[in-house]
MIGUDREN-850191 format. One record per residue (C-alpha): residue number from 1; residue in one letter; x, y, z. Coordinates in steps of 0.5 Angstrom, whole numbers. Last residue first. Layout:
BEGIN
+-----+---------+-------+-------+-------+
! num ! residuo !    xx !    yy !    zz !
+-----+---------+-------+-------+-------+
! NUM !       a !     X !     Y !     Z !
...
+-----+---------+-------+-------+-------+
END
This chain:
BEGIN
+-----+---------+-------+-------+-------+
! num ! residuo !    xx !    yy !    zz !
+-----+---------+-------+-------+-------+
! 223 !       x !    65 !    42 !   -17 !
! 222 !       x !    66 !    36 !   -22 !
! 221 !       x !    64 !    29 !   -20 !
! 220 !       x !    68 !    22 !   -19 !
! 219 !       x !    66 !    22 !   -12 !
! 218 !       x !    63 !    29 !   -10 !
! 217 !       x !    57 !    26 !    -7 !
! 216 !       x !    61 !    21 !    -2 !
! 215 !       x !    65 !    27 !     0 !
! 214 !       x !    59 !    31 !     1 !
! 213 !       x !    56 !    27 !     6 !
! 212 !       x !    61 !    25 !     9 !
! 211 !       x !    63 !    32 !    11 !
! 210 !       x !    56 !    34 !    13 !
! 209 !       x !    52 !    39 !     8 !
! 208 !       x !    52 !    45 !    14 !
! 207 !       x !    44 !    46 !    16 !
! 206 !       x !    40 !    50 !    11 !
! 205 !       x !    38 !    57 !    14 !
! 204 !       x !    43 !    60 !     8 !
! 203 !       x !    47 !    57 !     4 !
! 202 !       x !    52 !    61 !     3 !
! 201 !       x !    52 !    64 !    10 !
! 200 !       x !    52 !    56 !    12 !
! 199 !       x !    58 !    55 !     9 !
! 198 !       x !    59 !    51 !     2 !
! 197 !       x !    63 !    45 !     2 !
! 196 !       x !    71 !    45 !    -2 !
! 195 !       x !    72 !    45 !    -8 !
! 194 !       x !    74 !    39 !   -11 !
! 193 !       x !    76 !    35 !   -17 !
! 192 !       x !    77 !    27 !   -16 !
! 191 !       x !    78 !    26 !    -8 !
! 190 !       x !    77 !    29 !    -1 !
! 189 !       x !    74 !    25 !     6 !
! 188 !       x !    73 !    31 !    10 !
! 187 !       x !    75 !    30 !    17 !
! 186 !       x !    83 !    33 !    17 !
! 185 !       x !    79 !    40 !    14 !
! 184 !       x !    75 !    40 !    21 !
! 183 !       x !    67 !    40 !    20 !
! 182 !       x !    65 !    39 !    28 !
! 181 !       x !    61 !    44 !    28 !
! 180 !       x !    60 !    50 !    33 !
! 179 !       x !    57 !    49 !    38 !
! 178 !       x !    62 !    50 !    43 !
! 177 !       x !    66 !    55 !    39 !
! 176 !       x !    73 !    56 !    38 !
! 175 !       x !    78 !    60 !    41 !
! 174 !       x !    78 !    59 !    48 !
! 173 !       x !    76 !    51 !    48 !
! 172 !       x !    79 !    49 !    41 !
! 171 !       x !    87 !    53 !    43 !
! 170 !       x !    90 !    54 !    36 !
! 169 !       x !    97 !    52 !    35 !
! 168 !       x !    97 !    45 !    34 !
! 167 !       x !    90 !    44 !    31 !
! 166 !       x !    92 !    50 !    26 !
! 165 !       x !    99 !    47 !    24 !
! 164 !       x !    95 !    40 !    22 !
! 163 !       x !    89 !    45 !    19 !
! 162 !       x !    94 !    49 !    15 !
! 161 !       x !    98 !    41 !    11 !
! 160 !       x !    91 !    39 !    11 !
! 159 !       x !    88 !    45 !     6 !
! 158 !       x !    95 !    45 !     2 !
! 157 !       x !    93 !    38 !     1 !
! 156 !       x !    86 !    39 !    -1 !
! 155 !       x !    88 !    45 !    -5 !
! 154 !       x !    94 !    42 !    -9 !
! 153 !       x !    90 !    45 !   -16 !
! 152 !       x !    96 !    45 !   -21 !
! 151 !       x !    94 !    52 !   -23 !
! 150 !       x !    94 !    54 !   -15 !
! 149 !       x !    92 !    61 !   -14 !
! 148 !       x !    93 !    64 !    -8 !
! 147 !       x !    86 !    69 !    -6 !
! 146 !       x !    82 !    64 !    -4 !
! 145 !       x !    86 !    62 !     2 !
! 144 !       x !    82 !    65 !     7 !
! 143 !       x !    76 !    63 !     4 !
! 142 !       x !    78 !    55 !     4 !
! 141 !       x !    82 !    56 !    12 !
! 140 !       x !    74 !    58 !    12 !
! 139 !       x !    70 !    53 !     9 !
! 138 !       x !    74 !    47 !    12 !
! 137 !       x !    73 !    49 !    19 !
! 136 !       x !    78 !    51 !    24 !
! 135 !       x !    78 !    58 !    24 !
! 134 !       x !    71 !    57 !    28 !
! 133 !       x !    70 !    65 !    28 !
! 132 !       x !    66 !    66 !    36 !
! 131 !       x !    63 !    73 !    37 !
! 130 !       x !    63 !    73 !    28 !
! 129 !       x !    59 !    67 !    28 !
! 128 !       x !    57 !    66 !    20 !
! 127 !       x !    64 !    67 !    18 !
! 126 !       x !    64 !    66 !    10 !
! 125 !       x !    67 !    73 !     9 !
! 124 !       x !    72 !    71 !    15 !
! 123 !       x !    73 !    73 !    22 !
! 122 !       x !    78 !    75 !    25 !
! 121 !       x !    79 !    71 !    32 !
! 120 !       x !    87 !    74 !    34 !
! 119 !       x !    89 !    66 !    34 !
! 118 !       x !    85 !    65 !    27 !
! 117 !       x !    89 !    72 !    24 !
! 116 !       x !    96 !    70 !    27 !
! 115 !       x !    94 !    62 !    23 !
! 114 !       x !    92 !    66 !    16 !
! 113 !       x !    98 !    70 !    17 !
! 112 !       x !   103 !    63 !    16 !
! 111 !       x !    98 !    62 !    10 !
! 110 !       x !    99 !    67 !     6 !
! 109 !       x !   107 !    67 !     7 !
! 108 !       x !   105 !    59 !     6 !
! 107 !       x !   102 !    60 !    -1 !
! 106 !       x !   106 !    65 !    -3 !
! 105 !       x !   112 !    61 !    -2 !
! 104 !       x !   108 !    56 !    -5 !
! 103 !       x !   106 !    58 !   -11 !
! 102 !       x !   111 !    56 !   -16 !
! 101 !       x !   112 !    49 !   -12 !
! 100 !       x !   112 !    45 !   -19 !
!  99 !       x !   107 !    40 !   -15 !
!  98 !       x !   105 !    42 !    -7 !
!  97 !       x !   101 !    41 !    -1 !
!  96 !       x !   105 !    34 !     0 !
!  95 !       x !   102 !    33 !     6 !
!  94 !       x !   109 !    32 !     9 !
!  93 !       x !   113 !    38 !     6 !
!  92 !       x !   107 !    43 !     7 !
!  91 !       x !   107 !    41 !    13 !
!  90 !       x !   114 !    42 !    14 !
!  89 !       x !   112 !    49 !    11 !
!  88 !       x !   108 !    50 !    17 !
!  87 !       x !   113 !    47 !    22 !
!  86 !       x !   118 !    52 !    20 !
!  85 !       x !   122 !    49 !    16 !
!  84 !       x !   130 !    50 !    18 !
!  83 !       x !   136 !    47 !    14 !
!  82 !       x !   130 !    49 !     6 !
!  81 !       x !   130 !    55 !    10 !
!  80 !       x !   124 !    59 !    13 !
!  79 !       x !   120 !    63 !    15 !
!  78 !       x !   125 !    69 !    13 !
!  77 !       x !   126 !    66 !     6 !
!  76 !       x !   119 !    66 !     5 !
!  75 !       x !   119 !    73 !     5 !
!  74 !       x !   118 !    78 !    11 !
!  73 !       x !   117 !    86 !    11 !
!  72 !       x !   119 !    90 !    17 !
!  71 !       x !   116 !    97 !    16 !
!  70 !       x !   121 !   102 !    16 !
!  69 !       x !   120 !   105 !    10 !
!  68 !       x !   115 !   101 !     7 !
!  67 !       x !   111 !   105 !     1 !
!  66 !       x !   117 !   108 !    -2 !
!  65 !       x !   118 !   100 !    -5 !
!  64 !       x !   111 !   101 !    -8 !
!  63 !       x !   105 !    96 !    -7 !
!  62 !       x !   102 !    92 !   -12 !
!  61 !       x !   107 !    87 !   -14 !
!  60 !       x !   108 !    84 !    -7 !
!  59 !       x !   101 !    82 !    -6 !
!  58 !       x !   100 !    83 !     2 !
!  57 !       x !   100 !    79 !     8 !
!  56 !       x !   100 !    82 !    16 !
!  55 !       x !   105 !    81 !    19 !
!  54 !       x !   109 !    88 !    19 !
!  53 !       x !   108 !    87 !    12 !
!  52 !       x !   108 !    80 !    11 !
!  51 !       x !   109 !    77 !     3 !
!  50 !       x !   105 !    74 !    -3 !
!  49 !       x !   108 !    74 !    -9 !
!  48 !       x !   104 !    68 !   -12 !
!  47 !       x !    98 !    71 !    -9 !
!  46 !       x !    95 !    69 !   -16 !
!  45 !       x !    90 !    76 !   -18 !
!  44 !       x !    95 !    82 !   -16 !
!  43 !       x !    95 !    85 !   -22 !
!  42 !       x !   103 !    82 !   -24 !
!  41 !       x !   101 !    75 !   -26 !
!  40 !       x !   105 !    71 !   -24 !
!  39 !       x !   111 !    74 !   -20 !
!  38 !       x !   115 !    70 !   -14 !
!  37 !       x !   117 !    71 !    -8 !
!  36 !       x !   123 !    67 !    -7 !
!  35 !       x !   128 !    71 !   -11 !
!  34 !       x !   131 !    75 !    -6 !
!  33 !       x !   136 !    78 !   -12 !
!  32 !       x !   136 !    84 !    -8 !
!  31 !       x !   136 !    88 !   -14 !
!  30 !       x !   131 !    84 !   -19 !
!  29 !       x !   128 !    80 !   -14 !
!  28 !       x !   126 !    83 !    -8 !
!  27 !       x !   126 !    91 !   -11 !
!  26 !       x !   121 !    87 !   -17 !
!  25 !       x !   116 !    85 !   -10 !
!  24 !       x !   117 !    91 !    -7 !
!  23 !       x !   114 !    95 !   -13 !
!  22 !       x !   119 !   100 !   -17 !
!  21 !       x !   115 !   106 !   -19 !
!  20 !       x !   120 !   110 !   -14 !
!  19 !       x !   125 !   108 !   -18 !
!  18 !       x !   131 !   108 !   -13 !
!  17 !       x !   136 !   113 !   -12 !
!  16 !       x !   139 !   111 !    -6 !
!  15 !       x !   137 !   105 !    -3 !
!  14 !       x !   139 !   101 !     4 !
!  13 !       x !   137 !    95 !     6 !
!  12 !       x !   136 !    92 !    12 !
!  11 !       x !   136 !    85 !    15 !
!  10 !       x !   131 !    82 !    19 !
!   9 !       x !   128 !    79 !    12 !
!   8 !       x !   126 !    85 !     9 !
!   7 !       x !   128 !    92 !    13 !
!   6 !       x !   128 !    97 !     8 !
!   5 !       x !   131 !   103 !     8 !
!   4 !       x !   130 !   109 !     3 !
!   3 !       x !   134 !   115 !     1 !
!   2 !       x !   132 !   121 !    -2 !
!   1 !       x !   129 !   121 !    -9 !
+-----+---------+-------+-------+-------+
END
């Protein structure tokens, strides 16, 4: 095949006689040994391979190399080194949003383009407000993050570790809503087993289960 550039991390990479059946996420760890993305399930079901293509988060090993000529592709080594974190991943430290840590450059790719998402006020599958998402809930920073998977089941603090770099970077007054409920992640009291509490579009015209309330039902309850 002809040549192909790839620009990963801020750093390019050319290539000469690439398989073109060869996926980003086996290019990054088997050539370039950017061993950071991981491979899990291989079908684009965990999100364990997740990356930014021009910002925006992609399975890894569902997409072909040939297919980013040009594009700038970031790894969680472009976020950030273990001597300079990104404040998300410090968050990530501080709230100990982790266990056997295999998802969770996947987990914080993922999560630093749900923050951009939430800045530019995309709305989400459990959005009931679509004029002013409030990225802020709980039910949302959940959706947003549904497609990486957490076998050690870290949710309730990798949802506390988003939501505190969240509450930084996202203006409440311009792009939240008034009226919107006050349902934060940080407010709701998590433990045992948890999902997080059903949105208004899942439960239709009932008003949203308070967080208190939710949390004092949920004790020592499977979701």
């Amino acid at each position: 095949m002809s040549n192909l550039t790839l620009t990963i991390n801020q750093q390019d990479y050319e290539f000469d006689n690439l398989d073109p059946r060869t996926t980003l996420l086996d290019v990054c760890r088997h050539h370039l040994h950017i061993t950071g993305p991981k491979k899990g399930c291989d079908h684009g079901q965990c999100g364990a391979c997740t990356m930014l293509i021009n910002g925006r988060r992609i399975n890894s090993c569902l997409t072909l190399a040939v297919m980013h000529d040009g594009d700038e592709i970031t790894t969680i080594e472009g976020i950030g080194m273990p001597e300079s974190l990104s404040e998300l991943q410090q968050a990530f430290k501080d709230h100990d949003a982790f266990q056997c840590g295999y998802c969770t450059p996947g987990q914080i790719c993922s999560a630093t383009a749900l923050i951009e998402e939430v800045k530019q006020q995309w709305s989400s599958h459990v959005t009931t407000d679509l004029q002013n998402p409030n990225g802020l809930l709980v039910q949302e920073i959940a959706e947003r993050m549904s497609g990486n998977i957490c076998r050690c089941s870290a949710y309730p603090n990798i949802i506390r570790a988003i939501s505190q770099v969240l509450e930084k970077q996202v203006s409440n007054s311009s792009l939240v809503s008034d009226n919107a409920p006050n349902d934060k992640a940080t407010d709701v009291t998590i433990s045992g087993i948890w999902s997080p509490p059903p949105s208004e579009a899942q439960i239709g015209n009932q008003s949203i289960i308070k967080p208190t309330d939710y949390a004092a039902n949920a004790q020592g309850e499977r979701s």
